[in-house]
SEKOLVO-714622 format. One record per atom (N, C-alpha, C, O, CB): residue number from 0; x, y, z; chain; atom name. Coordinates in steps of 0.02 Angstrom, whole numbers. Glycine has a CB too. Layout:
BEGIN
<lodren->NUM&u->X&v->Y&w->Z&kelo->A&marmi->CA>
...
This chain:
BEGIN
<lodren->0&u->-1325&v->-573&w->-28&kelo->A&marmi->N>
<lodren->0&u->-1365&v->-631&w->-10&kelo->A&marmi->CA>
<lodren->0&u->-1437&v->-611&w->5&kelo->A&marmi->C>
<lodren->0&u->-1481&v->-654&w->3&kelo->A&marmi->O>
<lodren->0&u->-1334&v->-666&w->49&kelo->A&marmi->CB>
<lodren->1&u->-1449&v->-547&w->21&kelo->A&marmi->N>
<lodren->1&u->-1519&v->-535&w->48&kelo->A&marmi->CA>
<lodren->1&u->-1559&v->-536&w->-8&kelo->A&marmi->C>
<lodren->1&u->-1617&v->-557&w->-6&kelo->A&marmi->O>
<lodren->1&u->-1531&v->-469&w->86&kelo->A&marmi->CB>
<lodren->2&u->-1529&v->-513&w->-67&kelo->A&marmi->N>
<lodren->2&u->-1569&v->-517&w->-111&kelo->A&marmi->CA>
<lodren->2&u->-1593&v->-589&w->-162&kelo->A&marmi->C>
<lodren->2&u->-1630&v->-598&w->-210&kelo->A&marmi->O>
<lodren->2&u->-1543&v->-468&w->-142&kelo->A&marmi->CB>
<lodren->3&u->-1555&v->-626&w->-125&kelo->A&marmi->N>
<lodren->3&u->-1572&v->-691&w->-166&kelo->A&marmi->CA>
<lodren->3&u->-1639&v->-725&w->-110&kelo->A&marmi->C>
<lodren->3&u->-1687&v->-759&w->-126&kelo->A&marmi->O>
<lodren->3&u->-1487&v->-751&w->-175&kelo->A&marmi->CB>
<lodren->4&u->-1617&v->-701&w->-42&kelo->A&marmi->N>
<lodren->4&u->-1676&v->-720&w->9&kelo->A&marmi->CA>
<lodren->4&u->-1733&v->-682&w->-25&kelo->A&marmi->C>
<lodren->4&u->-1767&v->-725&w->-53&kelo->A&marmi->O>
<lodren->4&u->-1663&v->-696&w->94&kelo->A&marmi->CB>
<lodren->5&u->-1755&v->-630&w->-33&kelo->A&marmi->N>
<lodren->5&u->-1779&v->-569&w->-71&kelo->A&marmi->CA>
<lodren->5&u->-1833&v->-615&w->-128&kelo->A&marmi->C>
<lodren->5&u->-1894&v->-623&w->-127&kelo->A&marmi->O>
<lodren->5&u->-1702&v->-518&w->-114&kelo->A&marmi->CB>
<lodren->6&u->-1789&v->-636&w->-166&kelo->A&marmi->N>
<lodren->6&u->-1819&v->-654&w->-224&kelo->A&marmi->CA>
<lodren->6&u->-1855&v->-715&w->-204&kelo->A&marmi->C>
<lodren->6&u->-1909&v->-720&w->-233&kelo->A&marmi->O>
<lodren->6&u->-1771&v->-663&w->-282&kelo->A&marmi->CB>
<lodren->7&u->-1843&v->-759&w->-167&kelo->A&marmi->N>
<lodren->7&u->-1859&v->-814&w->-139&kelo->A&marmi->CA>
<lodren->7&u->-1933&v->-810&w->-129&kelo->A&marmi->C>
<lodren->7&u->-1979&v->-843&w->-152&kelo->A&marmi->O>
<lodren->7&u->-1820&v->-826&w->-79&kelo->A&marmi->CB>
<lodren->8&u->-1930&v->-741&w->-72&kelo->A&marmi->N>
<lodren->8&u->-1978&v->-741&w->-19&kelo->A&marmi->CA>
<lodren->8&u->-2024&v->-714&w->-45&kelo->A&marmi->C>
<lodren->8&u->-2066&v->-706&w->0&kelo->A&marmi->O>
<lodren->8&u->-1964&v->-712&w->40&kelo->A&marmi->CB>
<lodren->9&u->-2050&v->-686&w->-112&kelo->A&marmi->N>
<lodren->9&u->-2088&v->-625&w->-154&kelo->A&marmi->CA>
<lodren->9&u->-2109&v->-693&w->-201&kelo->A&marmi->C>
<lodren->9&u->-2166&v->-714&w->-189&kelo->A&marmi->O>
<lodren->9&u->-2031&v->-543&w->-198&kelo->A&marmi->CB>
<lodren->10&u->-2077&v->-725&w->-245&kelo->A&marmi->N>
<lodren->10&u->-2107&v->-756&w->-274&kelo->A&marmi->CA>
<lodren->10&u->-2162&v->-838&w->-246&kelo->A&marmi->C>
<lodren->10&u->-2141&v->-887&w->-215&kelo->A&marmi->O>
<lodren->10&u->-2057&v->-758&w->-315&kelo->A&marmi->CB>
<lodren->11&u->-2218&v->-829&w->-264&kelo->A&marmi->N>
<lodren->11&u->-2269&v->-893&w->-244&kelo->A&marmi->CA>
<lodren->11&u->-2228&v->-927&w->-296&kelo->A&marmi->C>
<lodren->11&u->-2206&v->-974&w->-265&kelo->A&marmi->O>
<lodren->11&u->-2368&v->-891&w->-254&kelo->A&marmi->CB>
<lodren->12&u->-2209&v->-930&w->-345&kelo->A&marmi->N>
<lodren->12&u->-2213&v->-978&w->-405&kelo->A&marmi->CA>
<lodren->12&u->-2135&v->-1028&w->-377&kelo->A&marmi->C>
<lodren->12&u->-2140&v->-1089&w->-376&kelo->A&marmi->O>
<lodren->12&u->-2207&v->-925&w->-500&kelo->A&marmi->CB>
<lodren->13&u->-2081&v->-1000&w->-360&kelo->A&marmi->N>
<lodren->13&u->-2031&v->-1009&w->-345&kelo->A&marmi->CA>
<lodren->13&u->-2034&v->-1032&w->-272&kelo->A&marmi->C>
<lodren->13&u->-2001&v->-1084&w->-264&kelo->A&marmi->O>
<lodren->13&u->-1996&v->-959&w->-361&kelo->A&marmi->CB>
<lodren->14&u->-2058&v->-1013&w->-226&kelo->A&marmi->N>
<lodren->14&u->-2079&v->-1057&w->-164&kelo->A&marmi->CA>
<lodren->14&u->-2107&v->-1097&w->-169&kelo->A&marmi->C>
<lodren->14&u->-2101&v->-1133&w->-119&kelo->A&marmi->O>
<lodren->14&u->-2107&v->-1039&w->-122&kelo->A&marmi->CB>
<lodren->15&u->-2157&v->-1128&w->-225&kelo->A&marmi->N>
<lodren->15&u->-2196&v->-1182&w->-236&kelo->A&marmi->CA>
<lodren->15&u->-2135&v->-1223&w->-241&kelo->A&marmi->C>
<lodren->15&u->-2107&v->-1260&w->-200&kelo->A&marmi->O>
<lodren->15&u->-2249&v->-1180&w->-297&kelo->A&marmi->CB>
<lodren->16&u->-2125&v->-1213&w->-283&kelo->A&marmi->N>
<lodren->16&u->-2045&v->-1256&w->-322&kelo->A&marmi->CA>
<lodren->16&u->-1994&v->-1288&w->-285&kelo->A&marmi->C>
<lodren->16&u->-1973&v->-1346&w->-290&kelo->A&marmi->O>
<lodren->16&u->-1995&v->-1206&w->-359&kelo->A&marmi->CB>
<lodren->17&u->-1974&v->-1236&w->-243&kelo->A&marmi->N>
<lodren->17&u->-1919&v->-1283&w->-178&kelo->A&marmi->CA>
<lodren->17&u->-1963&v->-1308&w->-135&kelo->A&marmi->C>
<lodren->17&u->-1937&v->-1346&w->-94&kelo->A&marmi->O>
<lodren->17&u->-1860&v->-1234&w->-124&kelo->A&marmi->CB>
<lodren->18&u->-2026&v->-1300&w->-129&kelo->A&marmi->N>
<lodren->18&u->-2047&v->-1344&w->-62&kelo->A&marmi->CA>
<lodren->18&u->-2065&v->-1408&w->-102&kelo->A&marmi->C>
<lodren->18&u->-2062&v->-1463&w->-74&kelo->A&marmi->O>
<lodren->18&u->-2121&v->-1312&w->-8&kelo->A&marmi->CB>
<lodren->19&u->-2085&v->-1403&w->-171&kelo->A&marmi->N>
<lodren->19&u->-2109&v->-1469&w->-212&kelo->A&marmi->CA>
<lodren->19&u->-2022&v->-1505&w->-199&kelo->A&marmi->C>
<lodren->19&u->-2015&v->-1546&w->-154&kelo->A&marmi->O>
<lodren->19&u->-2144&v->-1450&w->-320&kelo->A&marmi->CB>
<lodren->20&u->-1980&v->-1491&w->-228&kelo->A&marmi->N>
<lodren->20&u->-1926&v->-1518&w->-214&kelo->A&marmi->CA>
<lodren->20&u->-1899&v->-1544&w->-180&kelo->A&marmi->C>
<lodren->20&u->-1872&v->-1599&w->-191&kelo->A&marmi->O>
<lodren->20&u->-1905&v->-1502&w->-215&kelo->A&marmi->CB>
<lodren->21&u->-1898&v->-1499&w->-108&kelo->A&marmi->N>
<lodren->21&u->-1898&v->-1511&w->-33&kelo->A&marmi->CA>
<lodren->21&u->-1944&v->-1577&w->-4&kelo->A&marmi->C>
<lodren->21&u->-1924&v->-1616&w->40&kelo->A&marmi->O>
<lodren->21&u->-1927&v->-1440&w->0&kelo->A&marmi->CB>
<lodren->22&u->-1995&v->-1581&w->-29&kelo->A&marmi->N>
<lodren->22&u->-2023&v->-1645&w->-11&kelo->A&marmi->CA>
<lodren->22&u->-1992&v->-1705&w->-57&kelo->A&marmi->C>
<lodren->22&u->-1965&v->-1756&w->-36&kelo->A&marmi->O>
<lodren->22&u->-2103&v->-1641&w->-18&kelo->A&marmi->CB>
<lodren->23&u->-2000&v->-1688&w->-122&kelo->A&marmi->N>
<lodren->23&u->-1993&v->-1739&w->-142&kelo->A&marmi->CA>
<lodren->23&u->-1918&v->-1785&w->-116&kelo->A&marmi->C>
<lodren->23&u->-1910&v->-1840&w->-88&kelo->A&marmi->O>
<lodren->23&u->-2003&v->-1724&w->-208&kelo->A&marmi->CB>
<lodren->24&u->-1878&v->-1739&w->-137&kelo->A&marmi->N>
<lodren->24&u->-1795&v->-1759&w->-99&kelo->A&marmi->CA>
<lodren->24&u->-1787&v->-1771&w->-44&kelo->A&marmi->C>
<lodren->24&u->-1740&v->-1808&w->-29&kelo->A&marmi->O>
<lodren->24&u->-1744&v->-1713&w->-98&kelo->A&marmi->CB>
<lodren->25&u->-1830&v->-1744&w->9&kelo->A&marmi->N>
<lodren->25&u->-1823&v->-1744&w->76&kelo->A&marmi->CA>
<lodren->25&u->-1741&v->-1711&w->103&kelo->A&marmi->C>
<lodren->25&u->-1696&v->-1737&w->136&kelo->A&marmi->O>
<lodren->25&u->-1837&v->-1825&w->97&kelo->A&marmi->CB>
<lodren->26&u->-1748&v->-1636&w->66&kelo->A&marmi->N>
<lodren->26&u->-1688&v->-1611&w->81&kelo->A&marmi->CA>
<lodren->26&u->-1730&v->-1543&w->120&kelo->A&marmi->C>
<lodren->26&u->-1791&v->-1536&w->126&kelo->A&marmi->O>
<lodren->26&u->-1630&v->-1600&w->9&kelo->A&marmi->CB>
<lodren->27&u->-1680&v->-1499&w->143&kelo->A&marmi->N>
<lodren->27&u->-1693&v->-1431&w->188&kelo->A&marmi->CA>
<lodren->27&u->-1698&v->-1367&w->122&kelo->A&marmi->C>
<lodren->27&u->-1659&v->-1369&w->74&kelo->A&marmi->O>
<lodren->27&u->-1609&v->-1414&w->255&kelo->A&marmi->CB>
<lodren->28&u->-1734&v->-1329&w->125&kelo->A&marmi->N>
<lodren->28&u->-1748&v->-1274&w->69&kelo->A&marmi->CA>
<lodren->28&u->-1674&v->-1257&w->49&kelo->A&marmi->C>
<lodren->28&u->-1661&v->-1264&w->-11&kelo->A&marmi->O>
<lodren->28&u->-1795&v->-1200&w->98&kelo->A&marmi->CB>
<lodren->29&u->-1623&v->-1235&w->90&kelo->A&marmi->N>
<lodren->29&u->-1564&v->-1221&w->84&kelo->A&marmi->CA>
<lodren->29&u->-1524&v->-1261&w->19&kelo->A&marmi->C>
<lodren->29&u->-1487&v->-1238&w->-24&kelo->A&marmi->O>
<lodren->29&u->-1540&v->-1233&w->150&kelo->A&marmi->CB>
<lodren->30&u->-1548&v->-1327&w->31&kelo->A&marmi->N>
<lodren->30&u->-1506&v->-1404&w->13&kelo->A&marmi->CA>
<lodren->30&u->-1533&v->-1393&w->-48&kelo->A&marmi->C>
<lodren->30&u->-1492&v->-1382&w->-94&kelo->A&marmi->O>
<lodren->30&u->-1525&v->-1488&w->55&kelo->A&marmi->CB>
<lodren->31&u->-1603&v->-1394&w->-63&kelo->A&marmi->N>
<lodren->31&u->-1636&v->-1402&w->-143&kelo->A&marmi->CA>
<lodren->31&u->-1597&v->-1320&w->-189&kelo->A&marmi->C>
<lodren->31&u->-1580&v->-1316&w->-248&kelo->A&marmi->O>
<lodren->31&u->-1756&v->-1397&w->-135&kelo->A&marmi->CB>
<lodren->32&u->-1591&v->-1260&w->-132&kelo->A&marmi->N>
<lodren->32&u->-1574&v->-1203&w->-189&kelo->A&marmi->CA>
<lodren->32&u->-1492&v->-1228&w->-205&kelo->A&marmi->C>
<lodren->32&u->-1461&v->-1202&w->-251&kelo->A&marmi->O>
<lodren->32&u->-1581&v->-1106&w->-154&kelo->A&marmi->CB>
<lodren->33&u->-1465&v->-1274&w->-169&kelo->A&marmi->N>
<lodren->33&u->-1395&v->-1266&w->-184&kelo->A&marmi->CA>
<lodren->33&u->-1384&v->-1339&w->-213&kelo->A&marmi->C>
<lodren->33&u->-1329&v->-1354&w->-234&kelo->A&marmi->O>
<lodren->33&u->-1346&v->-1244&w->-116&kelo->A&marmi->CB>
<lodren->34&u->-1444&v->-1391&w->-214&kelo->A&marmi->N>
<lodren->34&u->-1427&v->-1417&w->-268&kelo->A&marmi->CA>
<lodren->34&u->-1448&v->-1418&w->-334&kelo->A&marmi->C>
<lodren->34&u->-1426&v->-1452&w->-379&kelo->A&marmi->O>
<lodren->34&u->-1424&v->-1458&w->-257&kelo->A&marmi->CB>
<lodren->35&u->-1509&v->-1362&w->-335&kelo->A&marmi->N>
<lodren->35&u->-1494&v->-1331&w->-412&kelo->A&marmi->CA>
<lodren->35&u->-1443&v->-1290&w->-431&kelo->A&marmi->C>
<lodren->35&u->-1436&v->-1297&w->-491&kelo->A&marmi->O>
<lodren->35&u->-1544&v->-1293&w->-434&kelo->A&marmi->CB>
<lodren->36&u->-1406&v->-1252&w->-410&kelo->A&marmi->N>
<lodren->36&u->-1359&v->-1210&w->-416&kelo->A&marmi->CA>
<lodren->36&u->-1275&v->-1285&w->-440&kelo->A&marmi->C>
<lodren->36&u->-1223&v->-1281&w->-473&kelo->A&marmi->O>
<lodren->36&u->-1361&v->-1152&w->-326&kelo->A&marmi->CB>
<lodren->37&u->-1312&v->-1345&w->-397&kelo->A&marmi->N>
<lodren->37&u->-1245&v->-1411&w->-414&kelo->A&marmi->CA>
<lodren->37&u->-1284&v->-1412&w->-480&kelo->A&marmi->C>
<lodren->37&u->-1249&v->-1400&w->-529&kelo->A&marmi->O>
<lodren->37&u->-1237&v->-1506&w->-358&kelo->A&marmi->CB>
<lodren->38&u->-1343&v->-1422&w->-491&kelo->A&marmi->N>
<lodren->38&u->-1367&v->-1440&w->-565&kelo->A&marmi->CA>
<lodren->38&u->-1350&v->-1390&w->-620&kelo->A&marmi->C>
<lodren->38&u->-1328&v->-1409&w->-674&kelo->A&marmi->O>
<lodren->38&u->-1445&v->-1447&w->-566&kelo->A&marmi->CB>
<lodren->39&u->-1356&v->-1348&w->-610&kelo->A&marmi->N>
<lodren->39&u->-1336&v->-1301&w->-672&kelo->A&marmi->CA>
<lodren->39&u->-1274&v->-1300&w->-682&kelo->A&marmi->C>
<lodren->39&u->-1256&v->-1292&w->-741&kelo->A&marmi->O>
<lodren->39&u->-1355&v->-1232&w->-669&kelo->A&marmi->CB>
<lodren->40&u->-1215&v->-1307&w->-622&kelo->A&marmi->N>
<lodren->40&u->-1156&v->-1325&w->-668&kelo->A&marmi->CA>
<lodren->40&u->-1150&v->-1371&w->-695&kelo->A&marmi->C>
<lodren->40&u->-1109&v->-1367&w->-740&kelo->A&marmi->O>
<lodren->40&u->-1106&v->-1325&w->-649&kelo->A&marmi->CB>
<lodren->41&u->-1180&v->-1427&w->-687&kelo->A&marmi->N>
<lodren->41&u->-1157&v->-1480&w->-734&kelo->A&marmi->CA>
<lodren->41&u->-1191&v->-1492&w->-822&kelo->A&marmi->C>
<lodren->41&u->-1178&v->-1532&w->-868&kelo->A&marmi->O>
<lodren->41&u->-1174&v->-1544&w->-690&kelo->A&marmi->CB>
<lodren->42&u->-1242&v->-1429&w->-812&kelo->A&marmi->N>
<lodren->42&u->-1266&v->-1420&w->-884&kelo->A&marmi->CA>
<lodren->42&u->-1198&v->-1395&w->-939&kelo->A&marmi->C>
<lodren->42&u->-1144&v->-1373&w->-922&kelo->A&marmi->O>
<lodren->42&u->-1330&v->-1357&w->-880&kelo->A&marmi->CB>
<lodren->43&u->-1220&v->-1407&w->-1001&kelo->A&marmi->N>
<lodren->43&u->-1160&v->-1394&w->-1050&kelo->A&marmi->CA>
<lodren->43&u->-1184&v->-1313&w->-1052&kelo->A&marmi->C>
<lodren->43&u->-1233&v->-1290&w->-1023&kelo->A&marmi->O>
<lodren->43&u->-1161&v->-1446&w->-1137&kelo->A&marmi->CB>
<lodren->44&u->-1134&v->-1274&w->-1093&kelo->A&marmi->N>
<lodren->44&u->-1154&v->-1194&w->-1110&kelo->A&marmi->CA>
<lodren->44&u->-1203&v->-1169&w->-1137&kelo->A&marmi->C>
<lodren->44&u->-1227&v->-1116&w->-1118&kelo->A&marmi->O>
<lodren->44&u->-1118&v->-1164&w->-1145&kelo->A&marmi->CB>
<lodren->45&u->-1237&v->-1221&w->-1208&kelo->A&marmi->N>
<lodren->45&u->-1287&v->-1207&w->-1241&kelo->A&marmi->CA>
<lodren->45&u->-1352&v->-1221&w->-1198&kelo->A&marmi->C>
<lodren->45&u->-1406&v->-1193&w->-1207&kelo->A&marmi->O>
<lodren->45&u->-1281&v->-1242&w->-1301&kelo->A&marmi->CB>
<lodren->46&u->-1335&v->-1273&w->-1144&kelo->A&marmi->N>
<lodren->46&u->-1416&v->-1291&w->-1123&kelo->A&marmi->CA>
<lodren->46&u->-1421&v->-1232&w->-1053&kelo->A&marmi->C>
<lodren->46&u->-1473&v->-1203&w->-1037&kelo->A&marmi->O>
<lodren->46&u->-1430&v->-1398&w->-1093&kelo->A&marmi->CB>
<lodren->47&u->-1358&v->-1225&w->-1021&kelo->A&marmi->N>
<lodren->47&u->-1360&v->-1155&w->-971&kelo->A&marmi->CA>
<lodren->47&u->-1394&v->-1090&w->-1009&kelo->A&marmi->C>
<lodren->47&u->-1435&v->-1049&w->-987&kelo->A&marmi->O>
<lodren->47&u->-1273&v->-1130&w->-947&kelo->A&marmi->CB>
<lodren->48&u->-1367&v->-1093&w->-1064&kelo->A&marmi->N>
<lodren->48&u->-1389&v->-1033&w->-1098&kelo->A&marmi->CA>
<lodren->48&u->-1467&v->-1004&w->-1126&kelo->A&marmi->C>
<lodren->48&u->-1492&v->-947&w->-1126&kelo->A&marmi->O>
<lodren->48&u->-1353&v->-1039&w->-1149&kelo->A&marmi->CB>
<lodren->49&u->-1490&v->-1067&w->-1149&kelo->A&marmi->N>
<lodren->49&u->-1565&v->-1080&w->-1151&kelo->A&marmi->CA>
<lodren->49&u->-1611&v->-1077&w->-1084&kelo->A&marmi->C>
<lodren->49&u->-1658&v->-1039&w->-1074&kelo->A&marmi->O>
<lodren->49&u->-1573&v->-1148&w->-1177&kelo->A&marmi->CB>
<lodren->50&u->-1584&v->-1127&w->-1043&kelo->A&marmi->N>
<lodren->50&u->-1652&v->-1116&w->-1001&kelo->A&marmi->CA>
<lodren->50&u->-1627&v->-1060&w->-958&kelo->A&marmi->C>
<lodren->50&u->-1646&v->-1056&w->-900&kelo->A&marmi->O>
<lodren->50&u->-1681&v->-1186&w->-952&kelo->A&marmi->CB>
<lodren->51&u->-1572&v->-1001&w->-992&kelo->A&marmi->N>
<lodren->51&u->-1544&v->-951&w->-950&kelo->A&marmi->CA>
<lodren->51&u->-1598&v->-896&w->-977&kelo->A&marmi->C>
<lodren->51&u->-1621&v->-854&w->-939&kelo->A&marmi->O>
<lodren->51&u->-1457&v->-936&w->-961&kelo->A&marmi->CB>
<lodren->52&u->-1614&v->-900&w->-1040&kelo->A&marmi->N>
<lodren->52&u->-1659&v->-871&w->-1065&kelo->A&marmi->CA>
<lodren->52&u->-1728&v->-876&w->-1063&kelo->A&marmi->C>
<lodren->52&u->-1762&v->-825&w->-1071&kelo->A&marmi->O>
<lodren->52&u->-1646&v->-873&w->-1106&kelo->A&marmi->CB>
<lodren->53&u->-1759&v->-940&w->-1053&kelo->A&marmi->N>
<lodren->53&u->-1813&v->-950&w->-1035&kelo->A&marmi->CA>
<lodren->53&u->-1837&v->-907&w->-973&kelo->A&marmi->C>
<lodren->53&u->-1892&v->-880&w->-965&kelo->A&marmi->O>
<lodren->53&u->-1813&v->-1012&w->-1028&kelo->A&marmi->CB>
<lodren->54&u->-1787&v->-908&w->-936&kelo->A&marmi->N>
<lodren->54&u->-1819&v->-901&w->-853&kelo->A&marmi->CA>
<lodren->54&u->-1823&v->-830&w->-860&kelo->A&marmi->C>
<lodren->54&u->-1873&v->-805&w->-835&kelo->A&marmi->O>
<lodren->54&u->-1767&v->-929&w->-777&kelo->A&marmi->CB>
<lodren->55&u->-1787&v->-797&w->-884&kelo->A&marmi->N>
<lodren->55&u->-1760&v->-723&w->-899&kelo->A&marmi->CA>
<lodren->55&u->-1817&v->-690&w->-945&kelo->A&marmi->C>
<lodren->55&u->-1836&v->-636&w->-922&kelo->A&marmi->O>
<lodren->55&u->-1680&v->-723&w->-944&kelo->A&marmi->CB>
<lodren->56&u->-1842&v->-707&w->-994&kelo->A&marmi->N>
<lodren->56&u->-1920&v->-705&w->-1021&kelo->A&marmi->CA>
<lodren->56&u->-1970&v->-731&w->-961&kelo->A&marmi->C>
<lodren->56&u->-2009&v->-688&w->-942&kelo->A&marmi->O>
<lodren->56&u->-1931&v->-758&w->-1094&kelo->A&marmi->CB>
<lodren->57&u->-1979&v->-807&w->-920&kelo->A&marmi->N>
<lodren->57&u->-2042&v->-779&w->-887&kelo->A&marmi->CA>
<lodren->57&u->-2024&v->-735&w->-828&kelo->A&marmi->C>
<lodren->57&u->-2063&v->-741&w->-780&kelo->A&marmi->O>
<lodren->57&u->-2090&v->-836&w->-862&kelo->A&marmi->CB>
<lodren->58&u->-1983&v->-700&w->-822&kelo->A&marmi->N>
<lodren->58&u->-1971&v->-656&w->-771&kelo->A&marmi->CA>
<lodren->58&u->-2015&v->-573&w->-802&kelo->A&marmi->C>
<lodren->58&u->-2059&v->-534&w->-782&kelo->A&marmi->O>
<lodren->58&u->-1874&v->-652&w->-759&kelo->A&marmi->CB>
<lodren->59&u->-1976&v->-581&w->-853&kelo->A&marmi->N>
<lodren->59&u->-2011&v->-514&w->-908&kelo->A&marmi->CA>
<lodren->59&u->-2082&v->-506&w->-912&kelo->A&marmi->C>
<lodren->59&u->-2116&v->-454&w->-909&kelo->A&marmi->O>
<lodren->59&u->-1994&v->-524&w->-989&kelo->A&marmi->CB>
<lodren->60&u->-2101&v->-575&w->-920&kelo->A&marmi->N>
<lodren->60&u->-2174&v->-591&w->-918&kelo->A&marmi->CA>
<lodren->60&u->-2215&v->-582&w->-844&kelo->A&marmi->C>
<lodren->60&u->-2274&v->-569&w->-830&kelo->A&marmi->O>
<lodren->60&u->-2179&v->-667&w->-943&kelo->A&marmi->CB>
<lodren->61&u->-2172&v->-592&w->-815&kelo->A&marmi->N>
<lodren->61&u->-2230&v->-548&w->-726&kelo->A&marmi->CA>
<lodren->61&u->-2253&v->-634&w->-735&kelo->A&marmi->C>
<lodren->61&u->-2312&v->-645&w->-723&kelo->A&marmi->O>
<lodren->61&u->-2335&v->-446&w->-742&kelo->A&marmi->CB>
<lodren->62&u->-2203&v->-707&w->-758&kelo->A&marmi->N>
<lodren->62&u->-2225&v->-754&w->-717&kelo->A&marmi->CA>
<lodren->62&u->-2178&v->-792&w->-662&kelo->A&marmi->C>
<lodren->62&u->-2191&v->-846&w->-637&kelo->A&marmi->O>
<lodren->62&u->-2251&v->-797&w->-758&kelo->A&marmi->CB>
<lodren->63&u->-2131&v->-758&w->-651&kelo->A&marmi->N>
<lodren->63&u->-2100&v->-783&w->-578&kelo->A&marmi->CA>
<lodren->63&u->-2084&v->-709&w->-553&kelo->A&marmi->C>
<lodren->63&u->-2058&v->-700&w->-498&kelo->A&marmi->O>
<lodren->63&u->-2020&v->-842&w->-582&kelo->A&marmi->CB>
């Protein structure tokens, strides 16, 4: 788990993101990472798989 706090806490691009969320939903940082984690299961395999790759390239790329 530390390392998912880890990744959290290092990236600006990804803290932008849950607090944009966090407001908008008016949920707790906790609530928005675990209801993307509800969102991605309900994606089908091909679309998990894609934006599994996307993120995985801008990671490569030094943009999250």
């Amino acid at each position: 788990m530390a390392r998912t706090s880890t990744a959290i806490g290092v990236s600006p691009v990804i803290k932008e993101l849950i607090n944009k969320q966090a407001l908008l939903t008016r949920l707790t940082l906790k609530e928005v990472v675990y209801l993307g984690m509800l969102a991605i299961d309900e994606l089908d395999e091909q679309r998990r798989d894609s934006l599994a790759d996307k993120v995985h390239q801008m990671h490569v790329n030094g943009e999250i």
